[in-house]
C-alpha positions in Angstrom: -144.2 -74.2 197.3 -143.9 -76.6 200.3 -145.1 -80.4 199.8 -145.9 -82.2 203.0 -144.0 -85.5 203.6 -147.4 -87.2 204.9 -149.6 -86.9 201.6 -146.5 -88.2 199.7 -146.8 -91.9 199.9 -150.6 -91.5 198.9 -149.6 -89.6 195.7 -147.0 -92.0 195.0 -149.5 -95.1 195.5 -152.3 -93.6 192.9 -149.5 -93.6 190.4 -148.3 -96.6 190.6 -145.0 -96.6 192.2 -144.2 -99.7 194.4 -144.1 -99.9 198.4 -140.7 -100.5 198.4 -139.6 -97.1 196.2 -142.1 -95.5 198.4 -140.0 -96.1 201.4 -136.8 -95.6 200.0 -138.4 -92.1 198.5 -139.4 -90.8 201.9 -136.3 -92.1 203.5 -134.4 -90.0 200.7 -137.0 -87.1 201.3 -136.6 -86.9 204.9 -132.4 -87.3 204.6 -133.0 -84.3 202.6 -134.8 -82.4 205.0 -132.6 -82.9 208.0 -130.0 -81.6 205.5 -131.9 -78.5 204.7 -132.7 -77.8 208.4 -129.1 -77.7 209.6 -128.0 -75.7 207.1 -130.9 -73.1 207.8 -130.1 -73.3 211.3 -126.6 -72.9 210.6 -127.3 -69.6 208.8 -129.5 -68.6 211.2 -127.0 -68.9 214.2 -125.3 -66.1 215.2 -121.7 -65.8 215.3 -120.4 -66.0 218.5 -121.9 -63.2 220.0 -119.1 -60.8 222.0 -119.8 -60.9 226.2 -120.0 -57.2 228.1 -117.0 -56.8 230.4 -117.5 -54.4 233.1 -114.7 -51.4 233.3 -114.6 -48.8 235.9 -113.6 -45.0 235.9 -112.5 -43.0 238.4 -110.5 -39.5 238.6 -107.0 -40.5 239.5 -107.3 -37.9 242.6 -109.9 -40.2 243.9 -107.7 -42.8 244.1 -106.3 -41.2 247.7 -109.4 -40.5 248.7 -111.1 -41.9 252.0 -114.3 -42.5 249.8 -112.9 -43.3 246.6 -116.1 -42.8 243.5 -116.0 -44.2 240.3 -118.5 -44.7 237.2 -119.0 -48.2 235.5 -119.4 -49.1 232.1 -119.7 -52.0 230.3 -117.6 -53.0 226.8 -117.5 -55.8 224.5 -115.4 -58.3 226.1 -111.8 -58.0 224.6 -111.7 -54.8 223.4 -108.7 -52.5 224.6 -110.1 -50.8 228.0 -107.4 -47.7 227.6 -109.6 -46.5 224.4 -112.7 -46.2 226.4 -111.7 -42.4 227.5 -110.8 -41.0 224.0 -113.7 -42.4 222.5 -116.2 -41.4 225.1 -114.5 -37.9 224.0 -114.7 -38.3 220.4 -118.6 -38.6 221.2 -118.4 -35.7 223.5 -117.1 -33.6 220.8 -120.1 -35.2 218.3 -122.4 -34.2 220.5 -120.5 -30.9 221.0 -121.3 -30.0 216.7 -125.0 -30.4 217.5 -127.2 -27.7 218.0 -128.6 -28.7 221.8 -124.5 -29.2 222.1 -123.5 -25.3 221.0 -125.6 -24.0 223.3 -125.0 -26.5 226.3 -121.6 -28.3 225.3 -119.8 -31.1 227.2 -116.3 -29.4 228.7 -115.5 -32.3 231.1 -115.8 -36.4 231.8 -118.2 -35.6 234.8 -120.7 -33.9 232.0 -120.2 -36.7 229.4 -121.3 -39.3 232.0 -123.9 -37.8 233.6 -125.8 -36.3 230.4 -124.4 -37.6 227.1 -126.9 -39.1 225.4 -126.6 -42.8 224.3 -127.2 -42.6 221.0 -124.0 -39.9 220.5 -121.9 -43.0 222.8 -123.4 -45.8 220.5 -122.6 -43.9 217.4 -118.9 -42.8 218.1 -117.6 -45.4 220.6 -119.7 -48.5 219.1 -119.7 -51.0 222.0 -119.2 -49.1 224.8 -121.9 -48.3 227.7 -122.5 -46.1 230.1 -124.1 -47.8 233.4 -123.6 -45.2 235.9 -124.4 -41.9 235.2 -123.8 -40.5 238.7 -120.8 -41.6 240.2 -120.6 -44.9 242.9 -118.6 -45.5 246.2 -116.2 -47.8 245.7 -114.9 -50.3 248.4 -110.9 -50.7 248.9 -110.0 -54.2 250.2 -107.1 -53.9 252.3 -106.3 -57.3 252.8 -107.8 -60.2 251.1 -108.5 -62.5 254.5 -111.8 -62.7 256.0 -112.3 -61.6 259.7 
């Protein structure tokens, strides 16, 4: 049951109680409230929520390439980047104990980030997204003063 603040010096006036205990009541009343809110609010607030930090993959024979192509994909900011590829595996292999995945299974990374489904990456490999699911040119910066 909720009691408005407003009605409350009218109540306290039909019974008797004097102007001055009126204000100190709502002053205490109100006190109380600012109390109550912050600790709702504080309860409410969510811990401090983890950022997405962008990672990219690429095959390492890409790296000599003229046209080097990588995937992105996004992880909670923090996290160690090097367990991206075993976990994106372990999924592959969850996926791989499904029915659709006996008769279609994922052999290789280029299959895992082109058709695994999200739900198999958000259920093995927790904070970890796929952005790309075809692959993107990257650009190589060869020096790092402008023309």
């Amino acid at each position: 049951m909720k009691i408005d603040i407003n009605e409350l010096p009218s109540v306290l006036k039909e019974n008797g109680v004097e102007q001055e205990k009126i204000k100190s009541i709502l002053l205490a009343a109100e006190q109380l409230a600012a109390v109550l809110k912050e600790e709702a609010a504080a309860e409410k607030a969510p811990e401090d929520k983890k950022k997405n930090e962008f990672v990219v993959a690429m095959y390492e024979h890409d790296l000599k390439a003229e046209q080097p192509l990588a995937y992105v994909l996004t992880q909670k900011e923090g996290e160690d980047a090097g367990l991206i590829l075993s976990r994106l595996s372990d999924a592959a292999r969850e996926f791989n104990n499904t029915k659709k995945g006996k008769k279609r299974p994922i052999l290789d990374f280029g299959e895992v980030f082109s058709s695994l489904k999200r739900k198999f990456v958000k259920m093995v490999a927790g904070g970890i997204n796929i952005k790309t699911h075809e692959q993107v040119r990257v650009l190589v910066i060869k020096d790092n003063k402008l023309i």
